[in-house]
Every structure is written in structure tokens, then in C-alpha cells.
TIVEX-210015 format. One record per residue (C-alpha): residue in one letter; residue number from 1; x, y, z. Coordinates in Angstrom, 3 decimals, decimal comma. Example, Ala and Ser with C-alpha at 12.3 -4.5 7.8 and 13.67 -1.06 7.14 Angstrom:
BEGIN
rest / nr / x / y / z
A / 1 / 12,300 / -4,500 / 7,800
S / 2 / 13,670 / -1,060 / 7,140
//
This chain:
BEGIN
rest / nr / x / y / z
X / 1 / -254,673 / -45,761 / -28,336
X / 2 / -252,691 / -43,915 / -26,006
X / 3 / -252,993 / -40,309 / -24,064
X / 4 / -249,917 / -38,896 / -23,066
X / 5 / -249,967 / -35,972 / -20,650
X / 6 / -248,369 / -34,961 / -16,978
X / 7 / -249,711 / -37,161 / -14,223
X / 8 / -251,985 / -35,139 / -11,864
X / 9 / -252,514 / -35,461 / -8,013
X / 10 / -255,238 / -37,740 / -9,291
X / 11 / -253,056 / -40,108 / -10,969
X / 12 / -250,594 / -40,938 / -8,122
X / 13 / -251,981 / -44,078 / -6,996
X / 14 / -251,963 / -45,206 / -10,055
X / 15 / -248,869 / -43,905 / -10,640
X / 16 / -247,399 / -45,746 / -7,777
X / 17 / -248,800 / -48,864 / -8,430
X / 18 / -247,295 / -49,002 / -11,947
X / 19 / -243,892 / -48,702 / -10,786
X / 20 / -244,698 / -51,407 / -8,227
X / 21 / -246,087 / -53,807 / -11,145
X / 22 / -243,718 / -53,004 / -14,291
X / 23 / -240,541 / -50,822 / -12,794
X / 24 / -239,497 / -52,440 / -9,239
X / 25 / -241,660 / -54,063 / -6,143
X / 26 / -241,461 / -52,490 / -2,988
X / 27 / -239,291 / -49,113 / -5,190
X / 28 / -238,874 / -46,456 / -2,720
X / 29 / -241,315 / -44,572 / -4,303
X / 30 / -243,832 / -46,808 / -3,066
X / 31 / -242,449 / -47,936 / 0,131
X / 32 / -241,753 / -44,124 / 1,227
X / 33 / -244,400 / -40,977 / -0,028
X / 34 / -242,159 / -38,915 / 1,743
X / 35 / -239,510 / -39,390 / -0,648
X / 36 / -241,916 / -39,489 / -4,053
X / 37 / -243,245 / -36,419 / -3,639
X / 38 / -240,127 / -34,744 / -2,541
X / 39 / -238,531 / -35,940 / -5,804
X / 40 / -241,577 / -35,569 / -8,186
X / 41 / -244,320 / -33,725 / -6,958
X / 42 / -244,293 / -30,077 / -8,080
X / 43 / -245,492 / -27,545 / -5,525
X / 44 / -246,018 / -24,669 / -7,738
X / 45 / -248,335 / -26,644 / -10,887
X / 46 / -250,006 / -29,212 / -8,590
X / 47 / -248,979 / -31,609 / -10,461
X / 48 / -246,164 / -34,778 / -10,361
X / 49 / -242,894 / -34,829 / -12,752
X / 50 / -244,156 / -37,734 / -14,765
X / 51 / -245,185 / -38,115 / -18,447
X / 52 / -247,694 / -40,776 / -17,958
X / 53 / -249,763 / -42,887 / -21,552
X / 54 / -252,685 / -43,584 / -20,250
X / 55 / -254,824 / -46,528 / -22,875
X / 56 / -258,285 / -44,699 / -23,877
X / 57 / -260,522 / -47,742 / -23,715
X / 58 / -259,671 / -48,421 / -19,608
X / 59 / -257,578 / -45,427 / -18,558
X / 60 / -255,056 / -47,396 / -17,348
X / 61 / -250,910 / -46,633 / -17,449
X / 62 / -249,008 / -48,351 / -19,702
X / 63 / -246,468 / -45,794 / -19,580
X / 64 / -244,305 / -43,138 / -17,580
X / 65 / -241,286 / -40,903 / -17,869
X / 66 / -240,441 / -39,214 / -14,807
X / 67 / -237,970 / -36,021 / -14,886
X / 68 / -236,595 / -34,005 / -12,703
X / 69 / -236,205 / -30,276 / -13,279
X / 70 / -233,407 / -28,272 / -12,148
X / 71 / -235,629 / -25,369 / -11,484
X / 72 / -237,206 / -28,173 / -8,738
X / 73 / -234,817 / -27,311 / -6,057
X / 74 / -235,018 / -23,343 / -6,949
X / 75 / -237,693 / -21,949 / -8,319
X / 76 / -235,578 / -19,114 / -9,696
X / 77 / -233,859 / -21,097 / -12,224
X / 78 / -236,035 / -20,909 / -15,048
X / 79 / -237,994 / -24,178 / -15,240
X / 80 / -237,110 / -25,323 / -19,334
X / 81 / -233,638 / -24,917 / -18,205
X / 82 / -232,742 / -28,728 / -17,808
X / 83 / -234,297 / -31,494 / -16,938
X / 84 / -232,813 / -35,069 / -15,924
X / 85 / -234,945 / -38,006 / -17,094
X / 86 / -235,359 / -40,408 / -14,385
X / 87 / -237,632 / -43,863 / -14,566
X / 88 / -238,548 / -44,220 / -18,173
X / 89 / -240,546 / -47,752 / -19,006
X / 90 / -243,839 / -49,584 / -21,186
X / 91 / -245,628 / -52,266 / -19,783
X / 92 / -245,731 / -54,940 / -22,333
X / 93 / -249,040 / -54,876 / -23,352
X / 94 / -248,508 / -51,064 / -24,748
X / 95 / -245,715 / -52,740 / -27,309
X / 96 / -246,182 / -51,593 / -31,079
X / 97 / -247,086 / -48,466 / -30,344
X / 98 / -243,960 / -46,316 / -29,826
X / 99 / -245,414 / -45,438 / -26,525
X / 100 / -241,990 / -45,250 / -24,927
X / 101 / -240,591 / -43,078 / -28,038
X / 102 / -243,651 / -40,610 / -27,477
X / 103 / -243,631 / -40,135 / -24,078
X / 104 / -239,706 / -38,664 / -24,399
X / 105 / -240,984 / -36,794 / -27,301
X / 106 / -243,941 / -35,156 / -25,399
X / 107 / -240,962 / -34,220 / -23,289
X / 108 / -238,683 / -32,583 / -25,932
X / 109 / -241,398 / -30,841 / -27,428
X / 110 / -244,608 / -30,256 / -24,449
X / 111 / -242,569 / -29,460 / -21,475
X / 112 / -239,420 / -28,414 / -23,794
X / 113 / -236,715 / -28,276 / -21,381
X / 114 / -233,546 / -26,294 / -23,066
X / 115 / -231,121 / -29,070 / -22,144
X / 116 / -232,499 / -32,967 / -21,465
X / 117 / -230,185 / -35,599 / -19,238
X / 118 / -230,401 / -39,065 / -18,130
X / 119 / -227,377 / -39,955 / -15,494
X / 120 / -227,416 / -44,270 / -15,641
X / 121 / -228,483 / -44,685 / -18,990
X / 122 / -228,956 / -48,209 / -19,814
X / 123 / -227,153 / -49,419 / -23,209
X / 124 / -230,411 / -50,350 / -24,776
X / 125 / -231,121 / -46,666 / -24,851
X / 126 / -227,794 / -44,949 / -25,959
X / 127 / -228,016 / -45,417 / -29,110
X / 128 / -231,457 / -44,399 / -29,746
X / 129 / -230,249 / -41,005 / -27,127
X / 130 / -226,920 / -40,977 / -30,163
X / 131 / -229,714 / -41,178 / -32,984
X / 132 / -231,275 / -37,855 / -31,676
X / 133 / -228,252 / -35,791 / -31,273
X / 134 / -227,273 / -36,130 / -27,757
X / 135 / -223,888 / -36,830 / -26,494
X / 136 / -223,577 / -40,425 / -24,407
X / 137 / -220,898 / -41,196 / -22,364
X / 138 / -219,846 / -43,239 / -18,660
X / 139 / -218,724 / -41,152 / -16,048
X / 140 / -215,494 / -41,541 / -14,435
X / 141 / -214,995 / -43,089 / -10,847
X / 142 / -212,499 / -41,295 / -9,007
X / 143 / -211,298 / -42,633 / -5,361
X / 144 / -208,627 / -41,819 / -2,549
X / 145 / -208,021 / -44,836 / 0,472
X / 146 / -207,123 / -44,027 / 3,680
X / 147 / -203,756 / -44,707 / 3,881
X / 148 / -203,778 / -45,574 / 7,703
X / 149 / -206,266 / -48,902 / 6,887
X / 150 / -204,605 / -51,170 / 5,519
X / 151 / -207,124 / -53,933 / 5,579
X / 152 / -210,690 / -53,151 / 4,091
X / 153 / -214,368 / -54,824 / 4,386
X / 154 / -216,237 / -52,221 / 1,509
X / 155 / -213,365 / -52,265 / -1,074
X / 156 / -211,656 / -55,128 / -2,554
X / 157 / -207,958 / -55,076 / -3,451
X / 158 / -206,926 / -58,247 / -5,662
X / 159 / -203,150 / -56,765 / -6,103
X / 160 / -201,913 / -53,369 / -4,696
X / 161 / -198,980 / -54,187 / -6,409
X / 162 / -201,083 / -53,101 / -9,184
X / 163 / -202,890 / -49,998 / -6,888
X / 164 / -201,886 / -46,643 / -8,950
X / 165 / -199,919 / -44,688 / -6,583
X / 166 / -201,187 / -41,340 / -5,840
X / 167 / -200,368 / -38,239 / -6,925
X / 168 / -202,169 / -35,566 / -4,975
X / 169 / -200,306 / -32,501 / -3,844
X / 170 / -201,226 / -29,919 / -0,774
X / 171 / -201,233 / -26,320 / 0,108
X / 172 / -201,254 / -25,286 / 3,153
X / 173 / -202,904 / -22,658 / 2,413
X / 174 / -206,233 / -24,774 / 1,370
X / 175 / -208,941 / -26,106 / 3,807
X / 176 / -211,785 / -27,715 / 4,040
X / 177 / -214,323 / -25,779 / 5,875
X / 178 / -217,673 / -27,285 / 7,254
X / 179 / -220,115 / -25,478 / 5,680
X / 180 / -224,146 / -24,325 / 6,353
X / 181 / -226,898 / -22,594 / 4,998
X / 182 / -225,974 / -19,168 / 6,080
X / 183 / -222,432 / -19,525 / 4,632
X / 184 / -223,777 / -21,116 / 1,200
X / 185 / -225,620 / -17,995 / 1,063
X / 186 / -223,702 / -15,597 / 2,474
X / 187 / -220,223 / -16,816 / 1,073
X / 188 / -220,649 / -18,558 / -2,180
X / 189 / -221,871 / -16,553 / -5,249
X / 190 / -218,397 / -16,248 / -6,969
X / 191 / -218,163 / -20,135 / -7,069
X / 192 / -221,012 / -20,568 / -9,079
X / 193 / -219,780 / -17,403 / -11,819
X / 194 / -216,236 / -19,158 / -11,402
X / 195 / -218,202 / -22,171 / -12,979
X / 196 / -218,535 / -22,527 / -16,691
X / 197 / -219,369 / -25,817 / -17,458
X / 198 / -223,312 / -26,154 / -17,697
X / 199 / -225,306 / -26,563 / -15,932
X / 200 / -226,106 / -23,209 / -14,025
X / 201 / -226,552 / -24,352 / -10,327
X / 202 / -226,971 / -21,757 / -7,421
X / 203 / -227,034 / -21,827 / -3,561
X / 204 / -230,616 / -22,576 / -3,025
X / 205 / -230,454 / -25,635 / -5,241
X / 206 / -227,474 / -26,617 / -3,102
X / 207 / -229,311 / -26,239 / 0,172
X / 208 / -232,551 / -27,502 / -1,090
X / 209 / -231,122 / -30,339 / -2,509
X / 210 / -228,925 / -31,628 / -0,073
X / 211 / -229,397 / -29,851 / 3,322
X / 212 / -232,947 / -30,524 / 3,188
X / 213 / -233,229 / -33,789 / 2,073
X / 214 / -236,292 / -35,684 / 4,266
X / 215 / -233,699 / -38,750 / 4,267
X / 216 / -229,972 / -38,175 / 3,655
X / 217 / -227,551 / -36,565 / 5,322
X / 218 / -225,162 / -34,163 / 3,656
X / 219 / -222,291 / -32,775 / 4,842
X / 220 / -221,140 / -29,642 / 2,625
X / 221 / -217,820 / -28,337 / 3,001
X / 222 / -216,430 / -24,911 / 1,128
X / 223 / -213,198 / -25,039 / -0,333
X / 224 / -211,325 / -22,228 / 1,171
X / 225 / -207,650 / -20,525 / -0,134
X / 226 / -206,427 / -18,187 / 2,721
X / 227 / -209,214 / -16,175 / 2,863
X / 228 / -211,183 / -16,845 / -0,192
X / 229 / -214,148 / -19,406 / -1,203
X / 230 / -213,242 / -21,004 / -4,332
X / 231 / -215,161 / -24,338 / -4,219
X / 232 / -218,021 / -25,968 / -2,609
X / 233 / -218,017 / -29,752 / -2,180
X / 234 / -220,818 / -32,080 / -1,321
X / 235 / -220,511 / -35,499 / 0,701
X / 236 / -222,384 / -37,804 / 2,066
X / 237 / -220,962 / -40,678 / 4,471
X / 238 / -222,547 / -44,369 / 3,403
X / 239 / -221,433 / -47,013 / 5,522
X / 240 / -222,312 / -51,286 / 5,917
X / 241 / -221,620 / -53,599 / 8,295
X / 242 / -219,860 / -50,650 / 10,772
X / 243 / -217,033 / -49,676 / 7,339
X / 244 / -217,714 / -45,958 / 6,043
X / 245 / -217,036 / -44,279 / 2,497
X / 246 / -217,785 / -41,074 / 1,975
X / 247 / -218,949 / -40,287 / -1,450
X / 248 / -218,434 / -36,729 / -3,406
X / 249 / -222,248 / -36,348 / -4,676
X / 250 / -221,476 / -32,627 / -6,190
X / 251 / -218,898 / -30,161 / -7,002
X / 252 / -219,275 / -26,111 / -7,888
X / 253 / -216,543 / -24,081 / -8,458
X / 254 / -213,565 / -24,107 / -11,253
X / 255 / -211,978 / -27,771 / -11,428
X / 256 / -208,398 / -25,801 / -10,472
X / 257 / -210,131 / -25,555 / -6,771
X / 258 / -209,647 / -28,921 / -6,406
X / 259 / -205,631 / -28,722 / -6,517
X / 260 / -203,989 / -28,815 / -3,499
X / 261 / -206,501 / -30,723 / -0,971
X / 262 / -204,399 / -33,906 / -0,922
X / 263 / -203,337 / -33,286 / 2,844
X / 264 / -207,400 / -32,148 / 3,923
X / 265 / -209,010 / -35,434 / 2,184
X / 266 / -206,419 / -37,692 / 4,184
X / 267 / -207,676 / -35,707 / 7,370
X / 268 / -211,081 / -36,259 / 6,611
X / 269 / -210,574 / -40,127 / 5,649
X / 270 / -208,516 / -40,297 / 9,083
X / 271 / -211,723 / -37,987 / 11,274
X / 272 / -213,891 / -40,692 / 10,324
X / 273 / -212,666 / -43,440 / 10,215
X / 274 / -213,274 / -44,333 / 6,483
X / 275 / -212,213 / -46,845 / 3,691
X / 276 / -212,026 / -44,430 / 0,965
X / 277 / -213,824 / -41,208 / -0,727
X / 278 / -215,032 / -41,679 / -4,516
X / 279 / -216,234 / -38,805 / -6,894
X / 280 / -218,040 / -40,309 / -9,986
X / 281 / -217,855 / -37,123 / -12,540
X / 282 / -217,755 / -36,046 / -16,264
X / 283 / -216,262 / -32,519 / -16,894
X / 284 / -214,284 / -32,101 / -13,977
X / 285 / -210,741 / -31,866 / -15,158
X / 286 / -208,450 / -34,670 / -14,486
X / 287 / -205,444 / -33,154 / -14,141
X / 288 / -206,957 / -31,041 / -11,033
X / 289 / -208,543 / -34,449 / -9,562
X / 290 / -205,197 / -36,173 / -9,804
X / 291 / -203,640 / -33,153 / -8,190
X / 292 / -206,191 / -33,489 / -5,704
X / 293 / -204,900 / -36,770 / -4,553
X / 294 / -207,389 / -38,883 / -6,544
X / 295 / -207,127 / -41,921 / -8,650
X / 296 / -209,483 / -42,892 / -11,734
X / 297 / -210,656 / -46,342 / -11,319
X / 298 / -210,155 / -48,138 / -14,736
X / 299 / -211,529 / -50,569 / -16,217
X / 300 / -209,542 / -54,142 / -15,304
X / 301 / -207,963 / -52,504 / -12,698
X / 302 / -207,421 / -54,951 / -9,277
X / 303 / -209,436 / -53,018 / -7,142
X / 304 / -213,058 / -52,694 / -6,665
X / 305 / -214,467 / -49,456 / -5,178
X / 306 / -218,522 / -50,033 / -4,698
X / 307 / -221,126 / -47,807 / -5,872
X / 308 / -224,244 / -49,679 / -4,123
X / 309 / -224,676 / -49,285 / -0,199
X / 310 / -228,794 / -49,880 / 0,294
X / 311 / -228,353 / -52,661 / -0,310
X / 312 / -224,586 / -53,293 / -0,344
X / 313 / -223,017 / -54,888 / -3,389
X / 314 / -219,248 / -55,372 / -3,600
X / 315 / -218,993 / -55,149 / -7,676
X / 316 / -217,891 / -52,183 / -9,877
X / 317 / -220,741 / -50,132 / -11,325
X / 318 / -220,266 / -48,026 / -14,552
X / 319 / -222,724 / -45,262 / -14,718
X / 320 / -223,298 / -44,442 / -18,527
X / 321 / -225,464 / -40,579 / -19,374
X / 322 / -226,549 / -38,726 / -22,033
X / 323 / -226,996 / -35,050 / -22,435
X / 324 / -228,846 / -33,182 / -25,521
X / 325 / -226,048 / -30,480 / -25,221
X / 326 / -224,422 / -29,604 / -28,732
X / 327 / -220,706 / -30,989 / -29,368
X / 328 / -218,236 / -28,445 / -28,096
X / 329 / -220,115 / -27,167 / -25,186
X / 330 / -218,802 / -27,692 / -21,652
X / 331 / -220,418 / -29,453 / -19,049
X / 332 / -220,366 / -31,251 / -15,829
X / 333 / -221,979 / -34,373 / -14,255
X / 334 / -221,954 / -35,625 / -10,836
X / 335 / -223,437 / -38,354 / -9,201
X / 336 / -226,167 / -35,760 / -7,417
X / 337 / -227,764 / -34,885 / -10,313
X / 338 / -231,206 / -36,926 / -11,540
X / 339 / -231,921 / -39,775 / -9,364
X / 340 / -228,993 / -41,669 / -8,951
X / 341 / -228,088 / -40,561 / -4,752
X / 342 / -231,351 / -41,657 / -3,392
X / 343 / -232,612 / -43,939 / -1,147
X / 344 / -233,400 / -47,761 / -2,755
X / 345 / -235,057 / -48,699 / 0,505
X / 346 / -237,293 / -47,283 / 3,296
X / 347 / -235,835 / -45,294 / 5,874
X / 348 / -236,516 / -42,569 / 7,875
X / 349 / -232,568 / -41,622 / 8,241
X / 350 / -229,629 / -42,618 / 6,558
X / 351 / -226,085 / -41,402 / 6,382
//
């Protein structure tokens, strides 16, 4: 009933209008081409990162499975490396027919990435991710507040009797050092072999990624210990209604480059003027991100640190993944990787 292939340049419209119908009206990927292709649309094949099941009889999509490749922010990395799943629905009048199951499947075994992801997994899918193989689990929210506010408009604190105190240490040998393309290239390389949790990133992804966003800003700092580069950390400042956070989005280095910032993360809180800093992460060691100065949100704890900025939604968010990785093998996952730090509304610049 159903032909499942990659959607050509011919299919966009198409395309588009399918996620408008059965995914989300007015997604950004309809409001904004800017930021569709930029996501989706590869360069090198011509053609867009979607599995699309197209009915026979009137051509029409009744399915799609959009990934994102690592190797589409560096072409260097080779392509089947890993790829992060991204929108994944059926229309209803495709149910029946497995159409959802064979679209991932034309995935594993067509485009047969190494190492398949999802980052905000919905719980109707884990346990069909557990049945083939993969490891599911929620990342961990991780936050420091700016101990000079001590009332707040983008958190909400029910009891700080009940606020964790924090833990962080410093070094005053450790900064925090504005970083930019030149220096990601020129200054970064033994960050990425000091990292050996999968998966492989470099500094083109990095700068691709995030300097060159068409939307976002990213500010990317290097971790630096006297005279050495031992970290690389990625932010991006998201503010409503005139408050700030400033969200960790990615992380390369070994987690024990973390250690020690306590004093440089209450500087930058302080610089501008912001509620708090949160780093949603699995694989980043805990011990280091305590030492850091950070606090893991818990569940039924009396604080709520958002997630949502465009729009703004004052509410925990617990961001479930899944990763075909064997047990045993390290790896790390931030909230930069797949789709999740996008734009959710048209804009043509946001911080």
C-alpha cells in the first residue's frame, strides 16, 4: 500500500503540509524555510532527512521520520555514524499497516546509521525503542541560581527551605574564556580525544551547529586551566518577559573539566543578569557537576526550573531518549543534540 523512501526536493511541499495537517499547525518548519532546510535538507544528496510512506493509489504522505545525521554539521564525520530521530508520526488513515514500524526500519536497515537516537522520546514509544535493544532513559536537569536574586519571575520556588544547598567548589586557576571560530579550531582538538563517551563530535560540528545557526545565538566559552583548554561549553541565553536563563545546550571535554567553575558560573549569572543556568545531560558525571556548583533537579522537589521559553511555560519538563548503543558502552547526551534547542516559533533572531 505504502512506498517508503527519502523525501526528494520534490516532495517538500508536501512534506510541509503534512506536518502542518497531522504533526503541529503553524510548526516552525512551516512557518520558517529557513530553518527546515537548515535542519533537514542535505546539501551534498539533494535530498531532505525524511523517511516519507507515500500510499500508491494517490501518492499522498501518510507518513514521515525525519533524522538528523551527525555527519550534517561536518561532512567529515562519516555519515552512518549516528543519527538522531526527530518528528516520527502516521496519519490515521495509514493505521493497520505498520507504516510507522517500517519507516524506522527503512532507517535501521536503508540508511543504516551505526548508532540511532531520539532525545524527547514520548512513553508510547519506549518500550517498543526497549523491545529492539536500545537503551531508554530521562535525562537529568541540572541548575545553579544566582545567588544575588533573591526573588524570581522564570523559576518557581514553593520552599527554599527545601532548596538543596550547593556544593560547587573553585579554582582559581579555572576560567571561562569567550570563545570563536578561530579558537575552536585553533585551540580545541585535545578536548574532543580527552572525550570518551560517544558520540565523536569535532570543531566544525561545534561551529556549524551553533555559531552558524540562521536563528539562535550561541555563546561558546572554552574551559581553560592556567594555560590549557580542557573543556568547551555551549550556552545560549533564553529570556521572557525581560528575566534571562542561560541554558548549557552542549559539553566536550572529560566531565573532570567541569570541577572547579563554581566561582566563573556565579560571575556569569551576576554579568547578565540571570535567574539561573540549567544543563539537561546523560553521561556527564555527577560528581564533577556537583563540584561544579550544580544541583540535580529531582523529581518532587519545591522548585520548578522551566525548560519551554517560545512559548514560555512555567512547569517541569522531563526529557526521556533512547540510544541503540549496546549496554556497557559510554555515552553522552545533551540538550543540543536532535531537535530539541530549536526554534517553536518564527523568528528571524532569538537569544
Amino acid at each position: 500500500m505504502h512506498e517508503i523512501r527519502l523525501a526528494q526536493k520534490s516532495d517538500r511541499a508536501a512534506l510541509i503540509q503534512f506536518i502542518d495537517q497531522h504533526w503541529k499547525k503553524n510548526h516552525i518548519f512551516v512557518t520558517s524555510d529557513e530553518i527546515f532546510d537548515w535542519q533537514h535538507f542535505d546539501r551534498i544528496s539533494g535530498k531532505y532527512n525524511f523517511i516519507i510512506g507515500v500510499e500508491r493509489a494517490t501518492q499522498a504522505i501518510h507518513g514521515v521520520l525525519g533524522f538528523i545525521p551527525l555527519a550534517h554539521f561536518d561532512s567529515e564525520i562519516p555519515f552512518e555514524r549516528l543519527c538522531w530521530m526527530a518528528i516520527w508520526m502516521t496519519q490515521d488513515a495509514a493505521r493497520g499497516h505498520k507504516l510507522g514500524r517500517r519507516l524506522l526500519s527503512y532507517l535501521e536497515e536503508s540508511v543504516k546509521p551505526d548508532v540511532i537516537s531520539t532525545v524527547g522520546a514520548s512513553e508510547m514509544t519506549l518500550a517498543m525503542y526497549q523491545a529492539r535493544g536500545y537503551q531508554t532513559g530521562r535525562l537529568s536537569q541540572y541548575y545553579i541560581l544566582n545567588s544575588e536574586q533573591s526573588n524570581f519571575s522564570l523559576i518557581a520556588v514553593k520552599d527554599t527551605k527545601r532548596i538543596p544547598d550547593k556544593a560547587g567548589t573553585s579554582d582559581a586557576n579555572k576560567r571561562l574564556q569567550p570563545a570563536f571560530e578561530n579558537d575552536i579550531i585553533a585551540d580545541t582538538e585535545n578536548c574532543f580525544r580527552a572525550q570518551i563517551d560517544f558520540p565523536p563530535k569535532s570543531p566544525r560540528y561545534l561551529i556549524n551547529r551553533y555559531l552558524r545557526h540562521p536563528v539562535y545565538h550561541y555563546q561558546i566559552y572554552l574551559i581553560r586551566d592556567r594555560s590549557e583548554t580542557t573543556g568547551i561549553v555551549v550556552t545560549r541565553i533564553c529570556s521572557h518577559a525581560g528575566a534571562k536563563a542561560i541554558r548549557i545546550v552542549d559539553f566536550i571535554g572529560p566531565s573532570d573539566a567541569l570541577s572547579g567553575l563554581c566561582d566563573e558560573w556565579n560571575y556569569l549569572l551576576k554579568s547578565t543578569n540571570a535567574e539561573y543556568i540549567d544543563f539537561y545531560n546523560q553521561g556527564i558525571d555527577d560528581n564533577h557537576l556537583r563540584a561544579s556548583g550544580f544541583v540535580r533537579r529531582e523529581m518532587g522537589d519545591a522548585i520548578i526550573v522551566p525548560n519551554y521559553f517560545e512559548p514560555f511555560f512555567k512547569a517541569n519538563v522531563e526529557i526521556d531518549y533512547c540510544i541503540s548503543l549496546p549496554p556497557g558502552q559510554a555515552y553522552r547526551i545533551v540538550k543540543g543534540d536532535s531537535d530539541q534547542d530549536r526554534p517553536a516559533q518564527n523568528a528571524t533572531s532569538m537569544f
